[in-house]
C-alpha positions in Angstrom: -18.4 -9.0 14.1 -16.4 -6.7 11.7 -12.8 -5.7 10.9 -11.8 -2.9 9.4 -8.1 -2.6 8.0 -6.9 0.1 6.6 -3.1 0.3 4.8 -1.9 3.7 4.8 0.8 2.9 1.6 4.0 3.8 2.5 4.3 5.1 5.6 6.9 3.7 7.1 8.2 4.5 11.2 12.1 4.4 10.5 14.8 2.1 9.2 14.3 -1.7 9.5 17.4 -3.4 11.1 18.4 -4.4 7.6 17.9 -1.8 5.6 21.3 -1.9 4.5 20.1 -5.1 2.3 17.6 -3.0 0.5 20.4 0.1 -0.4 18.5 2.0 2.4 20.2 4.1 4.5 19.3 4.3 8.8 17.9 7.7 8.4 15.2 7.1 6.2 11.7 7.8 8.3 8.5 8.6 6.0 6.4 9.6 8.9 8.8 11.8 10.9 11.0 13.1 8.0 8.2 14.4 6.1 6.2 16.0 8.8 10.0 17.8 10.0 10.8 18.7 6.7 7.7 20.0 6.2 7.8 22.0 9.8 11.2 23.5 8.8 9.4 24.7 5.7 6.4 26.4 7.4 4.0 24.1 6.9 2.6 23.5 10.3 -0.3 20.7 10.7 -3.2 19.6 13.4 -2.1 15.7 14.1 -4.4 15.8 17.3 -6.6 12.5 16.0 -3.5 10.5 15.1 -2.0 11.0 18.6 -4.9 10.1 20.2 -4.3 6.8 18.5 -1.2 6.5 20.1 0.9 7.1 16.7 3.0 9.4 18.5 4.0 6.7 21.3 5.1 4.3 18.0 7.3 6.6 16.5 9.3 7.8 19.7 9.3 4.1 21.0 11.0 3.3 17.4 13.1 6.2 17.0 14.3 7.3 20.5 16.4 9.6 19.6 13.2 11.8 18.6 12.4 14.0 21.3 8.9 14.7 22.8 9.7 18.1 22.3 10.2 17.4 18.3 7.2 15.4 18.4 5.1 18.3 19.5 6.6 20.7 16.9 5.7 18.4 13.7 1.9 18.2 15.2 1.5 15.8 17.9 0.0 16.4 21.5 2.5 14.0 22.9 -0.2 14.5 26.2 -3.2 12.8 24.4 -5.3 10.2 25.8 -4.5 7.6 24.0 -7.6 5.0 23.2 -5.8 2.1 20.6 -3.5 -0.3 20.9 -0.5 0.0 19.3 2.6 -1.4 18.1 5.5 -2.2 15.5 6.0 -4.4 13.0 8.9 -5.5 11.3 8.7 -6.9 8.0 9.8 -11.0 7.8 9.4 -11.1 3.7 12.3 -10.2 1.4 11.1 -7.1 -0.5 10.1 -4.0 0.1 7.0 -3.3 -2.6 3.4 -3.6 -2.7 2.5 -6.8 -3.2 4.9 -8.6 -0.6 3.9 -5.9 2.3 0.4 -6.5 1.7 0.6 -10.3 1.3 3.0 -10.6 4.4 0.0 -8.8 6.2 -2.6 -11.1 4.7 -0.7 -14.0 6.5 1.9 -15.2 3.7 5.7 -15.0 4.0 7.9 -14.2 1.1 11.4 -15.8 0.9 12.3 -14.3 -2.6 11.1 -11.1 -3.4 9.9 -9.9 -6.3 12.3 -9.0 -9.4 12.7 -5.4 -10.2 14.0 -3.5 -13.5 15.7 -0.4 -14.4 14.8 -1.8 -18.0 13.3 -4.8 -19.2 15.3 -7.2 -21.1 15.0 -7.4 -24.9 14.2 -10.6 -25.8 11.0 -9.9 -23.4 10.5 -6.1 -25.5 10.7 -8.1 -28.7 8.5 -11.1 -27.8 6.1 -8.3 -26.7 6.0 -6.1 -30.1 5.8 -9.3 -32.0 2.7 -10.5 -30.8 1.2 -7.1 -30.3 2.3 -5.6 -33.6 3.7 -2.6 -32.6 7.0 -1.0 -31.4 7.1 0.2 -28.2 9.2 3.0 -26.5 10.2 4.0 -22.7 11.9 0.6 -20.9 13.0 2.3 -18.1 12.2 3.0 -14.7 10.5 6.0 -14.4 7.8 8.2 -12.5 4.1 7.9 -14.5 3.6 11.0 -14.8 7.6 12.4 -15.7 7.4 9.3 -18.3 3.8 10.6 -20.3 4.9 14.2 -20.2 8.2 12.9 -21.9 7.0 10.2 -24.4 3.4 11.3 -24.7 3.6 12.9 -27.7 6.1 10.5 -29.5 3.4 8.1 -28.5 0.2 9.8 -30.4 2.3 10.3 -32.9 3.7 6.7 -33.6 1.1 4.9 -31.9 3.7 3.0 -29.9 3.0 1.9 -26.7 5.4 3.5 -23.9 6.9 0.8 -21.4 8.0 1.2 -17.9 8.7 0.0 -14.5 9.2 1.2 -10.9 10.7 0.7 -7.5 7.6 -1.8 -7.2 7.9 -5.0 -9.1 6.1 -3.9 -12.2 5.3 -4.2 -15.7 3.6 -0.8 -16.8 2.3 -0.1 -20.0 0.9 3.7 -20.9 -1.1 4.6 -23.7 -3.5 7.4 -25.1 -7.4 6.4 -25.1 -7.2 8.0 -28.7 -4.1 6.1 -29.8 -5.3 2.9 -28.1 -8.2 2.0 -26.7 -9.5 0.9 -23.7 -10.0 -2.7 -24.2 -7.1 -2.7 -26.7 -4.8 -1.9 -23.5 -6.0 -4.2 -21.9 -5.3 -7.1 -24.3 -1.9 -6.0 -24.7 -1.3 -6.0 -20.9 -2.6 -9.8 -21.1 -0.7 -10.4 -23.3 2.5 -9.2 -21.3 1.2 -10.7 -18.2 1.6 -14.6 -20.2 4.6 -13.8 -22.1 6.2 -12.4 -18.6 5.0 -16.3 -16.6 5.8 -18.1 -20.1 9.6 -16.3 -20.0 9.8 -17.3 -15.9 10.2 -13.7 -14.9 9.3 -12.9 -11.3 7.1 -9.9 -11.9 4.5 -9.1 -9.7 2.1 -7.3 -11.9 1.4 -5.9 -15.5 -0.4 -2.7 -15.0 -2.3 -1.1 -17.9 -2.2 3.0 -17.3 -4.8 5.0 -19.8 -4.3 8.4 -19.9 -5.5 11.3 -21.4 -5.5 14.9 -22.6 -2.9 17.2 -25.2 0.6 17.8 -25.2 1.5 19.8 -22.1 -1.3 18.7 -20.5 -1.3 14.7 -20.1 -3.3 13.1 -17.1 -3.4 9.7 -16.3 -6.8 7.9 -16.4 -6.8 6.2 -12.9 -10.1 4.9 -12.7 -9.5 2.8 -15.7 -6.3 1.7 -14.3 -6.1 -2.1 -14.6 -3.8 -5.0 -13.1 -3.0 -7.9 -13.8 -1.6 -9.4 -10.8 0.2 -12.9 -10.1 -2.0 -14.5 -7.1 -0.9 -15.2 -4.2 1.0 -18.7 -3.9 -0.7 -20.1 -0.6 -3.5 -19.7 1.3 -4.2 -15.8 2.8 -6.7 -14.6 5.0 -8.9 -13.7 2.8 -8.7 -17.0 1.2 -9.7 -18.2 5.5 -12.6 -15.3 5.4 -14.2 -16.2 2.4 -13.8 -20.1 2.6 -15.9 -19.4 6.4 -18.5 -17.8 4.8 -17.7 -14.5 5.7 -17.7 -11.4 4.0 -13.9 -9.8 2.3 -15.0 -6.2 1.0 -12.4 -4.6 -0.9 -11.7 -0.7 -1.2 -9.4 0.6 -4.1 -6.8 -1.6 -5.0 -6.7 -4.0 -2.6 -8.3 -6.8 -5.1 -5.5 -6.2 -7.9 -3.3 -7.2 -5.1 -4.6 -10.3 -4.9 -5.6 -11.5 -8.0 -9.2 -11.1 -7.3 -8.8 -14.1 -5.1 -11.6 -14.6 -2.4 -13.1 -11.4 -2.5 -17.0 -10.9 -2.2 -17.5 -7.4 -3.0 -14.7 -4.6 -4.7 -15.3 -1.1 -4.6 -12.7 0.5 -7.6 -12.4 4.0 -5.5 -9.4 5.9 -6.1 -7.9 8.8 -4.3 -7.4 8.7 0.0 -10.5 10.4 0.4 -12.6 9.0 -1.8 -11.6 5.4 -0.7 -11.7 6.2 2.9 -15.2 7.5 2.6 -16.3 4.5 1.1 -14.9 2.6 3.9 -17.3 4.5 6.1 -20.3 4.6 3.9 -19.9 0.7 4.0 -19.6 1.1 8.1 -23.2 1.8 8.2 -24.0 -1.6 6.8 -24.7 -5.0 8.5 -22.1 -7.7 7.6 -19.5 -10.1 9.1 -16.5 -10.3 7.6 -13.4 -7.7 7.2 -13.4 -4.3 4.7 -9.8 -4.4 3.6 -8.7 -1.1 2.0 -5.8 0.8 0.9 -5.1 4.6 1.2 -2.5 4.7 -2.4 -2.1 8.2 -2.5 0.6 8.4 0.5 3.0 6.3 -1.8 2.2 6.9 -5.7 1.1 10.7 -5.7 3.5 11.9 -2.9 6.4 9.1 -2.0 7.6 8.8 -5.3 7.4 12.2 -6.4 9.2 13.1 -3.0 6.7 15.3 -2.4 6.6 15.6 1.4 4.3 18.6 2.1 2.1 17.0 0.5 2.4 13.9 2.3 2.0 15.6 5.0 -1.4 17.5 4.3 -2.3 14.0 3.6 -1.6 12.7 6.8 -3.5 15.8 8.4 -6.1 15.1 6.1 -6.5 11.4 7.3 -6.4 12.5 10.8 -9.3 15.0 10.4 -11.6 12.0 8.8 -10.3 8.8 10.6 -13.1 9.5 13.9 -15.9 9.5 11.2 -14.9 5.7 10.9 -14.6 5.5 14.6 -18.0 6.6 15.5 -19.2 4.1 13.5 -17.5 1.0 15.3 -20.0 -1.5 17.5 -18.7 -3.0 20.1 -18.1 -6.1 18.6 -16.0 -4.4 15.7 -12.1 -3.9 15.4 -10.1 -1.3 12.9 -6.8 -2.1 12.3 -4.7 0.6 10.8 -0.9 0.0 9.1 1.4 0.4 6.5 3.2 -2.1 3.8 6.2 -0.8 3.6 8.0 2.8 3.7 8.5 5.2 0.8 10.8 8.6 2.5 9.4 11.5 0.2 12.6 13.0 1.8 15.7 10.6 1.0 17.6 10.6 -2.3 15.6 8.2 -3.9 11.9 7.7 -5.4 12.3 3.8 -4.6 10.1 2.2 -1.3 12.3 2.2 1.8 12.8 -0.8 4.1 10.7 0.6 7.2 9.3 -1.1 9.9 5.6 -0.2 10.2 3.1 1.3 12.8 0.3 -0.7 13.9 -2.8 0.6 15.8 -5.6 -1.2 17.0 -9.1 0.2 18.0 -11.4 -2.3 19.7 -8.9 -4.3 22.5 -7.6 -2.1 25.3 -6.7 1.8 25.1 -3.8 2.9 25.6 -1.9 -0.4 25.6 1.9 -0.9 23.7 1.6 -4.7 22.0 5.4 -4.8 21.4 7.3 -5.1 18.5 6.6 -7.7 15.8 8.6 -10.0 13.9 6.6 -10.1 11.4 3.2 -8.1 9.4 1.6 -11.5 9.9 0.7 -10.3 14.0 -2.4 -8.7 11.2 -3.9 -11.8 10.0 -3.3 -13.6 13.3 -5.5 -11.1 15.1 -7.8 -11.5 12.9 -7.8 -15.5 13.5 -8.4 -14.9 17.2 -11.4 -12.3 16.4 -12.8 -14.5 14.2 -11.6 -18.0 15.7 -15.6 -19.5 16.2 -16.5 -19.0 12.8 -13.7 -20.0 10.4 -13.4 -23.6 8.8 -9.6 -23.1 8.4 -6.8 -21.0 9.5 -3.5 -20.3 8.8 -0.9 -21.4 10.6 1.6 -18.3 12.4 3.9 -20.0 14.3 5.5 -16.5 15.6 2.2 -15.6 17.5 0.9 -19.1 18.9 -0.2 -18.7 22.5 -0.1 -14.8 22.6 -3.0 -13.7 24.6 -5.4 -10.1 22.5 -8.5 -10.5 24.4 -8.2 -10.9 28.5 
């Protein structure tokens, strides 16, 4: 018995019903306004995979407004087969980042979100260049890459770390792997993670970004990427999983989300590709448990750098690849495939946006609409019911309690 789940990061179906709450307008839709945006610019793409999975049916029973018609245009066959179940979920957690999407889906409800910054306070800035010995420049929110093309060489040239934050609840620190070293990063990102708890700030993760290269041409290192993450404040399903035995496999970023907290095996992999293919190279192995992984490059290569062609050659590019996981499945397996949260490549903004999400199930009846959600815990509750013989404990989800999966 296996579960795959698979967070496509960021793409969101269309506006939650309070959006408003999160400075989000209605019309934000990462999915749809990409691929339309993209349309109207030429850029015409092959979604004939995705539809089979029914991800046409989620975004026209969200947004109905979105004709069949329009559907087709942007890449759909709207006349498919479809072979998943499918669905919507809302989010129940107050936030809109990383961390609380993927925790909410994990099984674990947030009532306070995480704190975000357009700059850091100084009495943290100080603390921090006190007990590292150096200045530091940036505190600001900013894209990664915009930030090292503009501070890069200020920092080789001071030594100076360069600070900065984003629509995610994050402490980032960037440095040159000739100016500062690997492991010297590193410290100085622990040392920000303690100072951040010590000070009673509600931020979600320090993140320590290497990068690389000469003035002009900067690249960021993401393979030596590191976070430190807070953990998760009560018991998730992967805490259930690996407390039953049972096998939690990790795929790109997925363990920095959680602390490293109950996780058998990580696999560092970075880029969609590259992480999806692992998934499937691990397919063809023999274990019980659940491969949790994250496709990043939806939200931090093209979300925030509203980049929606490329989003959408992304989204082709998934749908091309996701039957090579498919093929793989026994009939005892489920893939579960979703989102965390929405990030509109084509609004005003480079924050996340308050989207509901799509979920698709491959494994408990084809071509059959699950409803919509109240909450990205419906994730960890299937998984419960998939796995109910074997675990030792379970988490409690009121919302769900008596819903019927399996006939």
């Amino acid at each position: 018995m296996r579960v795959f789940l698979i967070v496509l990061d960021g793409a969101g179906i269309g506006a939650s019903k309070d959006c408003y709450n999160f400075n989000d307008p209605p019309t934000v839709n990462t999915i749809f306004n990409s691929l339309k945006k993209s349309r109207e610019d030429g850029l015409i793409v092959n979604l004939s995979n995705l539809s089979k999975l029914g991800l046409h049916k989620i975004l026209k029973i969200k947004n109905p407004q979105i004709s069949y018609e329009e559907l087709e245009k942007v890449g759909f066959n709207t006349d498919s087969q479809v072979i998943s179940s499918y669905g919507i979920m809302e989010e129940k957690s107050s936030g809109k980042d990383t961390i609380t999407g993927h925790w909410e889906i994990s099984g674990l409800v947030l009532e306070k979100g995480f704190d975000t910054f357009e700059f850091f306070p100084q009495e943290l800035i100080e603390a921090l260049e006190k007990q590292i010995n150096r200045k530091t420049i940036g505190n600001k929110a900013a894209s990664g890459t915009e930030i090292i093309k503009e501070l890069g060489e200020e920092h080789i040239k001071t030594g100076k770390p360069i600070i900065y934050t984003s629509a995610d609840s994050v402490f980032q620190i960037a440095a040159h792997i000739e100016v500062i070293n690997i492991d010297e990063l590193y410290n100085i990102c622990e040392v920000a993670y303690n100072l951040i708890n010590e000070k009673g700030y509600r931020i979600a993760r320090v993140i320590a970004r290497p990068f690389a290269g000469k003035n002009g041409n900067f690249y960021r290192l993401n393979d030596k990427r590191k976070d430190f993450s807070v953990p998760p404040p009560s018991t998730t399903i992967l805490d259930v999983l690996y407390s039953s035995k049972l096998e939690v496999i990790t795929v790109g970023k997925i363990s920095d989300i959680f602390a490293n907290r109950s996780i058998t095996k990580s696999y560092k992999v970075s880029g969609n590709v590259d992480i999806f293919n692992k998934v499937v190279e691990l397919s063809r192995t023999d274990f019980e448990g659940l491969i949790f992984a994250n496709l990043v490059d939806f939200d931090t290569v093209y979300g925030h750098r509203q980049d929606y062609k490329g989003w959408t050659k992304a989204l082709e590019e998934f749908d091309k690849i996701v039957f090579r996981l498919i093929e793989n499945l026994k009939k005892d397996d489920i893939l579960i495939i979703t989102a965390d949260h929405g990030n509109d490549p084509t609004d005003q903004s480079t924050d996340h946006t308050r989207e509901d999400v799509p979920l698709i199930i491959i494994g408990i009846k084809e071509d059959n609409f699950l409803g919509i959600k109240k909450s990205f815990r419906y994730v960890s509750f299937i998984i419960q019911e998939f796995f109910k013989d074997k675990l030792i404990q379970r988490i409690k989800i009121e919302e769900f309690e008596g819903e019927k999966i399996w006939n």
